[in-house]
N, C-alpha and C positions, 0 to 999 in steps of 0.2 A: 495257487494263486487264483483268484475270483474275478472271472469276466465280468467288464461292466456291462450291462445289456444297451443294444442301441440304440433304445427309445429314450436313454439317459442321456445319451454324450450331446445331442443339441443343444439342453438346458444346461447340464457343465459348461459346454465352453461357450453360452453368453452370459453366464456369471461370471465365469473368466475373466471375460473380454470386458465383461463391466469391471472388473477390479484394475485392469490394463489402462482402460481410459479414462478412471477418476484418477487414477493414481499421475496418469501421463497431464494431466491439465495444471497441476502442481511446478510451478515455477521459480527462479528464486531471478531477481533483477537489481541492478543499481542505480538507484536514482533519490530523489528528493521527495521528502514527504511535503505537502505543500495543502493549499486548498483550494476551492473550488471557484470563491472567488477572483485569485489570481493566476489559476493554473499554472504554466512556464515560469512569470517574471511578476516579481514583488514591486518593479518600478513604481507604476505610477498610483498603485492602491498604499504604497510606503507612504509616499510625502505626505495623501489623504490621513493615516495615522498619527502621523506625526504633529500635521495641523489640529488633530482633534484630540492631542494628547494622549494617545492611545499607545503611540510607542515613544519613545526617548529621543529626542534630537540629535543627539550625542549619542545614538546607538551604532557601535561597531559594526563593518559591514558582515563580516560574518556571521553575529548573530541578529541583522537584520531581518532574514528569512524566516528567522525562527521566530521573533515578537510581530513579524508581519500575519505569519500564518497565524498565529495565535489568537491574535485579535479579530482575523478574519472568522474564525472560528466561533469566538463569542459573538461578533456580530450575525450569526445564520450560516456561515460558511461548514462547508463537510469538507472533512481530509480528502483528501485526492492522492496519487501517487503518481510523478513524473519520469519519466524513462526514458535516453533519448529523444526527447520531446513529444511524446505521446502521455496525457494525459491519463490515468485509469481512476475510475471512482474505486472508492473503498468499502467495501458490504458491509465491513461489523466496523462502525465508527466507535464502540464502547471499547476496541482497544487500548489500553492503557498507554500500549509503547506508541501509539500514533502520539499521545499530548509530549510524550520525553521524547520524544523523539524529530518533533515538527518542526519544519526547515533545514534538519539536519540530511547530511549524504549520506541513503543506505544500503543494505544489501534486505531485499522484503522476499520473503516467502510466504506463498500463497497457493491458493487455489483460482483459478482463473475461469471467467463465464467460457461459455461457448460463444460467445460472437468476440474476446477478446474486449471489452469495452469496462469489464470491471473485476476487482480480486480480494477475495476475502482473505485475511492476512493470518499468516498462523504463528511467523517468526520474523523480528525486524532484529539488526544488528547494524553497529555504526560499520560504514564501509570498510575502515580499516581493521575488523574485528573485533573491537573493543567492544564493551557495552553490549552485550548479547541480550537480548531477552528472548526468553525461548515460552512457550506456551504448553 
């Protein structure tokens, strides 16, 4: 067996330690894909839509959130992702599963900033399992 010499094991174990804490900032959460417009609550940017025919009058409340965010979206708005009411922006908005999946309740997997304030998304899945999209 071959001794490591020990001008090596510093730089080992802070590549280690680097593989430890990318891998640790990776989290997976439930909540609502939304956007930035309305962060939390679709209330009062809804009726706004619906005045300017952008959503349906007659639209279900269920899928409320989902033609709210959407429209917010094509107005300027960015996906956001809500979590027990904390807010996170979203890094890579070319995500696909962000547009099938907005307004909907999810389980999001990501990679998370170091100040916790935003998460690049790698896996979205409807909260109940269904619908997976994996990357």
């Amino acid at each position: 067996m071959k001794r490591v010499p020990m001008a090596m094991i510093p730089g080992f174990a802070a590549a280690l330690l680097m593989v430890f804490s990318a891998s640790a900032a990776e989290k997976t959460l439930t909540g609502k894909i939304s956007d930035s417009m309305c962060g939390a609550s679709h209330a009062k940017m809804l009726e706004g839509h619906k005045k300017q025919g952008e959503v349906s009058k007659e639209v279900k409340s269920q899928e409320a959130d989902r033609e709210c965010t959407l429209a917010c979206v094509k107005a300027g708005g960015k996906y956001v992702f809500v979590s027990q009411g904390k807010v996170y922006e979203i890094q890579n908005q070319d995500d696909p599963s962000l547009n099938e999946h907005a307004g909907h309740t999810v389980k999001l997997t990501g990679e998370m900033s170091s100040d916790g304030k935003s998460i690049t998304v790698s896996k979205v899945e409807m909260a109940g399992g269904k619908g997976a999209q994996k990357k």
